[in-house]
C-alpha positions in Angstrom: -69.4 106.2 146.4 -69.9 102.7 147.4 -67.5 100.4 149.3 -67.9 97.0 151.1 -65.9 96.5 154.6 -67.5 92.7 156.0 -70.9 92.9 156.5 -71.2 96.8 156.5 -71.9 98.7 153.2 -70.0 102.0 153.2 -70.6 105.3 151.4 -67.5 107.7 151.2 -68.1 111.5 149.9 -66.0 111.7 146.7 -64.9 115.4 147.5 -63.3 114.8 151.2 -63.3 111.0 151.7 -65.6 111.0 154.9 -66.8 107.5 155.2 -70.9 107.0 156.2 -72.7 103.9 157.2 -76.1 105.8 155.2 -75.9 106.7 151.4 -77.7 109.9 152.2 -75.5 111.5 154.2 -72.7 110.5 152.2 -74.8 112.0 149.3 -75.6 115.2 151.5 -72.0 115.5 152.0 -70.9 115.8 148.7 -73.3 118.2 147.5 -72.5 120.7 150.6 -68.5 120.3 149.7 -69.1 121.4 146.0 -71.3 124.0 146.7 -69.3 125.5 149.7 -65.7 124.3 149.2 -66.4 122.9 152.7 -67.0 120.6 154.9 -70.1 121.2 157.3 -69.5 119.6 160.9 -73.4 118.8 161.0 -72.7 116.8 158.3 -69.4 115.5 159.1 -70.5 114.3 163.1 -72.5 111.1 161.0 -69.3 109.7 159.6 -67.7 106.6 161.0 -64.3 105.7 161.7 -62.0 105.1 158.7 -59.8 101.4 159.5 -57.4 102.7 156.7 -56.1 105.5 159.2 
């Protein structure tokens, strides 16, 4: 779940790849995509912008 980009630690959800500067939402993430099959967009509007896309 953990990645390194510089200076910033970053937390990706293992079930959609969202990418979060917090381990808790990261967390949160994953356990709403298992349970639902889905992302939530409450959820999802904490993630950060991927430089790999």
């Amino acid at each position: 779940m953990v990645g390194a980009r510089g200076d910033l630690s970053i937390y990706r959800c293992e079930e959609c790849d969202l990418e979060f500067e917090e381990r808790i939402w990261a967390q949160r993430c994953e356990d709403h995509d298992r349970k639902y099959q889905a992302c939530s967009i409450d959820i999802a509007r904490h993630a950060v912008m991927s430089k790999n896309t």
